[in-house]
C-alpha positions as CSV (number, residue, x, y, z in Angstrom):
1,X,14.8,11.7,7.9
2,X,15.6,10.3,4.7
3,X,14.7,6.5,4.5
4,X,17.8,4.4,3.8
5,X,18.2,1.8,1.1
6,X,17.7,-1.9,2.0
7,X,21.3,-2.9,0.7
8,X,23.2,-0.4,2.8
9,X,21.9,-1.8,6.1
10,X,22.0,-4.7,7.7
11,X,19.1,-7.5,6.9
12,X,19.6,-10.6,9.8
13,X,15.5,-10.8,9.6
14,X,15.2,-12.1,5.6
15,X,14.9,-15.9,4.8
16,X,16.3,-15.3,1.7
17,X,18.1,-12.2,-0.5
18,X,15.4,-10.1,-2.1
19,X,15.5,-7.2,-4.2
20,X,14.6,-4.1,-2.1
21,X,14.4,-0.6,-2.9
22,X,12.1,1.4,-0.3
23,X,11.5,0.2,3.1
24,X,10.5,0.7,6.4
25,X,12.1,-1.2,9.2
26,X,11.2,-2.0,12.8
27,X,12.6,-1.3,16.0
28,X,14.1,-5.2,17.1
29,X,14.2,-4.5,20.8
30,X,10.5,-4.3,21.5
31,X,8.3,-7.2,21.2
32,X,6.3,-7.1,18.1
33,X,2.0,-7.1,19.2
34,X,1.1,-9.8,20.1
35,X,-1.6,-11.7,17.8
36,X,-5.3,-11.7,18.9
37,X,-7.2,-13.1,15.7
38,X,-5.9,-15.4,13.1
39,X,-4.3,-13.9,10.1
40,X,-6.5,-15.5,7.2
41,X,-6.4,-14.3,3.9
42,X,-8.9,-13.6,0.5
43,X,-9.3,-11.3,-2.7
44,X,-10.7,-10.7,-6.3
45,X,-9.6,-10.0,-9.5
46,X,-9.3,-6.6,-12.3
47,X,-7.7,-5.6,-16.8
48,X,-7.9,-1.6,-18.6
49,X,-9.2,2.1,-18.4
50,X,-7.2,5.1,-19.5
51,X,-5.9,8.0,-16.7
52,X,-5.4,11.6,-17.3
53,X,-2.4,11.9,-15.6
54,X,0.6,13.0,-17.5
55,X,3.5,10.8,-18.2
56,X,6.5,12.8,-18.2
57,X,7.9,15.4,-15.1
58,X,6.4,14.9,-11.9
59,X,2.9,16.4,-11.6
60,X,2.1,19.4,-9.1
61,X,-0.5,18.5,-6.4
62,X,-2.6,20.9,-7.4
63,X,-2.4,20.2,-10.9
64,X,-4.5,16.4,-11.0
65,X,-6.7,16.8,-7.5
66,X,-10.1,16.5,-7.9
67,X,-11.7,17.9,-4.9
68,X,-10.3,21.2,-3.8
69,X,-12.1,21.4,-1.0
70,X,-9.7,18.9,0.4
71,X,-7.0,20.4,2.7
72,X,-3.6,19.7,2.7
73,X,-2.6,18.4,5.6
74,X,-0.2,19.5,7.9
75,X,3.0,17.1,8.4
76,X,6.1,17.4,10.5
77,X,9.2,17.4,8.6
78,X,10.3,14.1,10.4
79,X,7.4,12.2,9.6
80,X,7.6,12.6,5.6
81,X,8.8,9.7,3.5
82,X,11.7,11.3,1.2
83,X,12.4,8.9,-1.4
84,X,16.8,8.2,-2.4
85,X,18.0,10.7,-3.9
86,X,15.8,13.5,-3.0
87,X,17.3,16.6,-2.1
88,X,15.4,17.8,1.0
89,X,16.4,19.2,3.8
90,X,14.6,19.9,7.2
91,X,14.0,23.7,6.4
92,X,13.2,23.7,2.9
93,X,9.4,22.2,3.4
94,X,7.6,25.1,2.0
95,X,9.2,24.5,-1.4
96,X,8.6,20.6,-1.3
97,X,6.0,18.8,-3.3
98,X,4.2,16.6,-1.0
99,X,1.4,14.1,-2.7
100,X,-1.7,15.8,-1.2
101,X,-3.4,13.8,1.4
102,X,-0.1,11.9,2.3
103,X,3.0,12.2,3.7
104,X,4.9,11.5,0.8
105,X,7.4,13.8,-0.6
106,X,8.0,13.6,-4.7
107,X,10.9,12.9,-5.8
108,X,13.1,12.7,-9.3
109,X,11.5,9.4,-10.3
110,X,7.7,10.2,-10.5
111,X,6.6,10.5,-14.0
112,X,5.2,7.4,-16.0
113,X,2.6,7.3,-13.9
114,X,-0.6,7.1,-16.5
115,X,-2.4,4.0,-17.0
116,X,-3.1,3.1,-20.1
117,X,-3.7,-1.1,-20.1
118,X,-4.7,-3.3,-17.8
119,X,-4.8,-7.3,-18.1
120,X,-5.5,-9.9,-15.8
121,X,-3.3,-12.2,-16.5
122,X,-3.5,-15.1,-13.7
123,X,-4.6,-16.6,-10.2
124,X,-1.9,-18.6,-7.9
125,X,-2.2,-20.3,-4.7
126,X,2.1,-20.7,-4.2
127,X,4.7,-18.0,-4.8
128,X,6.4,-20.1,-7.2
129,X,3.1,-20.3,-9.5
130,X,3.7,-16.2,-10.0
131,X,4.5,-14.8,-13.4
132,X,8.1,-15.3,-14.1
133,X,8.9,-12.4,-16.3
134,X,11.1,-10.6,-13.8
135,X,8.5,-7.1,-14.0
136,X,8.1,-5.2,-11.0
137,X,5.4,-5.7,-8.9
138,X,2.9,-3.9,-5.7
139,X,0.9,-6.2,-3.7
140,X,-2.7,-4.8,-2.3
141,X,-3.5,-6.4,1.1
142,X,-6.0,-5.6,3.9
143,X,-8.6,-7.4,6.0
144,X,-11.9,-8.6,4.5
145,X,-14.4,-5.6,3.4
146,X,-11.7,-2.7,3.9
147,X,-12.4,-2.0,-0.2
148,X,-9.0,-3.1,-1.8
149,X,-11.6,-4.4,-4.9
150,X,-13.2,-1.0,-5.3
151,X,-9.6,0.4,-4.9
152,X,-8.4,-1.5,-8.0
153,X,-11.2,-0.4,-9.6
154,X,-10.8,3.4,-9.2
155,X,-6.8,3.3,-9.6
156,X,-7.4,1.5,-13.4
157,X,-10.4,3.6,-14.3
158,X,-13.0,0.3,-14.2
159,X,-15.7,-0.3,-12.6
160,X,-15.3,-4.1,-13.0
161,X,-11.7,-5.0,-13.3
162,X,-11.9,-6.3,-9.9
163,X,-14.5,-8.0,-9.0
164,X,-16.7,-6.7,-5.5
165,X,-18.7,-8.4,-3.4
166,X,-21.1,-8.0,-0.7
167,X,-19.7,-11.3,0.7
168,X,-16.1,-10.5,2.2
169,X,-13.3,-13.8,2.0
170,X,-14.6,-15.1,-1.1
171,X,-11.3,-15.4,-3.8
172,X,-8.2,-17.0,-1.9
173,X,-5.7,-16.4,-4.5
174,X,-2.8,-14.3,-5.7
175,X,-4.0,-12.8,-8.4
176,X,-1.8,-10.9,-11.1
177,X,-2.3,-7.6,-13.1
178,X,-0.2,-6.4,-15.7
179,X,0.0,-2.6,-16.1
180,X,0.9,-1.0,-19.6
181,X,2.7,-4.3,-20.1
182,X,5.4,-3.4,-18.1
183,X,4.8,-3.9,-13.9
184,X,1.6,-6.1,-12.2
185,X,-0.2,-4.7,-9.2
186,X,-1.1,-7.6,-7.2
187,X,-4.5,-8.4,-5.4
188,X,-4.0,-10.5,-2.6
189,X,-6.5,-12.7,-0.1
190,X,-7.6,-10.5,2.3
191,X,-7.4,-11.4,5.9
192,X,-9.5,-11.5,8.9
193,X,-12.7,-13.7,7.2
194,X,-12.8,-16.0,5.1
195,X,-15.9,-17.8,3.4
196,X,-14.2,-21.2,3.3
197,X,-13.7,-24.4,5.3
198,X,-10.8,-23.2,8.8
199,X,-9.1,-26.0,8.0
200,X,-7.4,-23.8,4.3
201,X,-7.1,-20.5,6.2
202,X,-4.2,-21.1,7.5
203,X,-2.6,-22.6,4.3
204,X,-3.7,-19.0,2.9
205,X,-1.8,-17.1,5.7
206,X,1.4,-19.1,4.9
207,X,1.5,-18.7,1.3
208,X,0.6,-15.1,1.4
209,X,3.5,-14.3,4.1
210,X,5.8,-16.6,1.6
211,X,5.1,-14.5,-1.2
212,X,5.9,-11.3,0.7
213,X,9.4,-13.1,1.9
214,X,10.2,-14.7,-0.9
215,X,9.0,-12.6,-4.1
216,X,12.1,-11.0,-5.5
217,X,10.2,-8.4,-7.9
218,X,7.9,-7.1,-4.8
219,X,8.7,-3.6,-4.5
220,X,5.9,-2.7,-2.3
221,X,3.1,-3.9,-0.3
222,X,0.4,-1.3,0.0
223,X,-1.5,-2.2,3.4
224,X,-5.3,-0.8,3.3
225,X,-6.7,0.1,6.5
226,X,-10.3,1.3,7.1
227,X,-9.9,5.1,8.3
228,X,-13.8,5.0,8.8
229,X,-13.4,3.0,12.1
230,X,-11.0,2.6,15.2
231,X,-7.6,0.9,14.7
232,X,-8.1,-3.2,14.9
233,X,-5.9,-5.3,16.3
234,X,-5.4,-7.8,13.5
235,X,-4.3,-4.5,11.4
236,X,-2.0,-3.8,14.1
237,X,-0.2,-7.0,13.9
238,X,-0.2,-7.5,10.1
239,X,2.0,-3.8,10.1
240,X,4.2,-5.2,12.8
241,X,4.5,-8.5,11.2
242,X,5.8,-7.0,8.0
243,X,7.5,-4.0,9.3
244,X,9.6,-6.7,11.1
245,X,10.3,-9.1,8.0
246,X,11.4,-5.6,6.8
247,X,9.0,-5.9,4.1
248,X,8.5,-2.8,2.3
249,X,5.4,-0.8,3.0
250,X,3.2,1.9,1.9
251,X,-0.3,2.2,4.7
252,X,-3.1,2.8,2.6
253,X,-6.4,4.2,4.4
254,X,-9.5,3.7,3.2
255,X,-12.6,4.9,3.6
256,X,-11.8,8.7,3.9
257,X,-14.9,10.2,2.6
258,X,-16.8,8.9,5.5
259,X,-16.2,12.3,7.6
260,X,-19.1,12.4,10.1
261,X,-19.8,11.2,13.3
262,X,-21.5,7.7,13.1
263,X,-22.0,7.9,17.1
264,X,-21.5,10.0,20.3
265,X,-18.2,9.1,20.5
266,X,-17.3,8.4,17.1
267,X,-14.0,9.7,15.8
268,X,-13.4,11.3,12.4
269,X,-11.0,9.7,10.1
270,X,-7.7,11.7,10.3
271,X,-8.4,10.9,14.3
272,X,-8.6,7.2,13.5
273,X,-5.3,7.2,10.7
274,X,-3.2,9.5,13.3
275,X,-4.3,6.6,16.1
276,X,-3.1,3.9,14.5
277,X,0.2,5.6,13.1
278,X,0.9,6.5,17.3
279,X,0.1,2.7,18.3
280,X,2.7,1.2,15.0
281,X,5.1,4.7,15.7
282,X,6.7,2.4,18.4
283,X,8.1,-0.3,16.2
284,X,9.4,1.3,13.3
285,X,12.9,3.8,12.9
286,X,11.1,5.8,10.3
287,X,7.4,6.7,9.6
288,X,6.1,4.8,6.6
289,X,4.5,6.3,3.7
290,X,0.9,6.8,3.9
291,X,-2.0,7.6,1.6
292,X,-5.5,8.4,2.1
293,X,-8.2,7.4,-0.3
294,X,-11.8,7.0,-0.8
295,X,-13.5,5.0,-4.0
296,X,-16.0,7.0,-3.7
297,X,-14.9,10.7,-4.4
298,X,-11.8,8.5,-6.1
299,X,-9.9,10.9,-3.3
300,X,-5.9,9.4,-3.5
301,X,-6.1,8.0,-6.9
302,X,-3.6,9.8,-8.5
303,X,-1.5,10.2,-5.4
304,X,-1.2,6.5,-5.5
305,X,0.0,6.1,-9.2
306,X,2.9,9.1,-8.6
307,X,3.4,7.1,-5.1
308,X,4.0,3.7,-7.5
309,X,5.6,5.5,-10.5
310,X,8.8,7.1,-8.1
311,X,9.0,3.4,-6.4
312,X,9.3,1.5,-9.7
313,X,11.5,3.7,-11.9
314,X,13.9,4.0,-8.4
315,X,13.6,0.0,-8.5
316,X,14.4,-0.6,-11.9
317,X,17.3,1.9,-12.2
318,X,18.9,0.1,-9.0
């Protein structure tokens, strides 16, 4: 099914008009899960490395993987995300290019995907504090110790753009990236822990959500989920939660390289990523686009930066 643009449908759930361009939208007549932990939020900080891939026509799959040995997986043709104006049709899979490791389909706008610059440019703590320069922007959030710092990291080409630590909850701020000097990617406070005083979580989970409802340059929020372990509940509800505010979203899951058994009944990481697509499957009209990576073999770098580069140049253009 070919995902519909936010202006041709109706949008009763937004606070306020925002620019959307891609999005996946919720099923309104089922509840939306039911909250078991607190939504608190944290994150780090990243500025340049240089990419090799190319920056003109959309890039074959097999043209910028890095491990071979990876196998494509196998998706049904109702479960891909086709980007606006894609020409695809139900039988014509075998000729479609589909970002490898994903269920992502690529369409006319992915090329300018290469990095070439990187720049912090600042930390918020309100929406309004945000750089004001109208540039697109995708948002990075997950729950504390999922590895959105050591994705940053491998997506730039640095080892130290954004800073790790060994202590999850530690930065509570929005903090900006400008990429080639023309869109930001956008670390936010991770949820779930926090190292600081209860009584300021909660002022973290309400400017966070504000920024995703009232940021009219978000194109995307890229939602990191550990593939190593079974779905969590807290990651359940932060999909539902924006899925319902008909936030845009892309599921990233991390974690990928850890392939092996950790117990007797330990589950593999495609078992754990189909899971928790089956328990959010319910709420939404269409599946949403999903990625998996791993910092470590730098597995879905690539895919993410064509992923990006088809969302932005469809945004601008519209």
């Amino acid at each position: 099914m070919v995902l519909s643009q936010l202006s041709k449908l109706n949008r009763p759930l937004f606070t306020s008009p925002i620019r959307r361009s891609f999005s996946v939208f919720v099923k309104t007549n089922k509840p939306i899960i039911a909250a078991t932990e607190p939504s608190i939020l944290t994150s780090p900080s990243i500025p340049a490395p240089k990419s090799t891939l190319t920056a003109a026509e959309p890039v074959s799959i097999t043209d910028f993987s890095e491990h071979p040995e990876e196998k494509q997986l196998t998706i049904a043709p109702e479960k891909l995300f086709i980007p606006p104006e894609t020409d695809f049709s139900g039988s014509g899979v075998a000729g479609t290019r589909i970002l490898k490791g994903s269920n992502i389909v690529l369409g006319r706008y992915a090329r300018d995907a290469q990095i070439s610059e990187a720049n912090f440019v600042k930390s918020s703590v309100r929406t309004e504090d945000c750089p004001s320069d109208g540039l697109p922007e995708f948002a990075l959030v997950g729950r504390s110790n999922v590895g959105k710092s050591s994705l940053l990291n491998s997506l730039v080409r640095r080892k130290k753009l954004a800073h790790t630590s060994k202590k999850p909850g530690k930065t509570q701020c929005i903090n900006h990236f400008r990429i080639n000097d023309s869109w930001y990617l956008v670390d936010l406070p991770g949820y779930g822990y926090a190292s600081a005083p209860r009584e300021l979580r909660t002022d973290w989970n309400k400017f966070t959500k504000d920024y995703f409802l009232n940021r009219s340059t978000l194109v995307s929020v890229f939602l990191l989920i550990d593939a190593s372990v079974p779905a969590k509940q807290i990651d359940l509800d932060y999909a539902s939660w924006l899925g319902q505010n008909q936030i845009p979203m892309t599921i990233i899951f991390t974690k990928c390289d850890k392939r092996k058994k950790k117990k007797k009944d330990g589950k593999r990481a495609e078992e754990n990523m189909s899971d928790f697509q089956e328990l959010i499957g319910g709420f939404f009209h269409t599946t949403p686009p999903w990625i998996m990576t791993s910092s470590v073999t730098h597995q879905g770098r690539d895919e993410i930066l064509l992923h990006i580069a088809q969302l932005r140049n469809y945004w601008l253009k519209h």
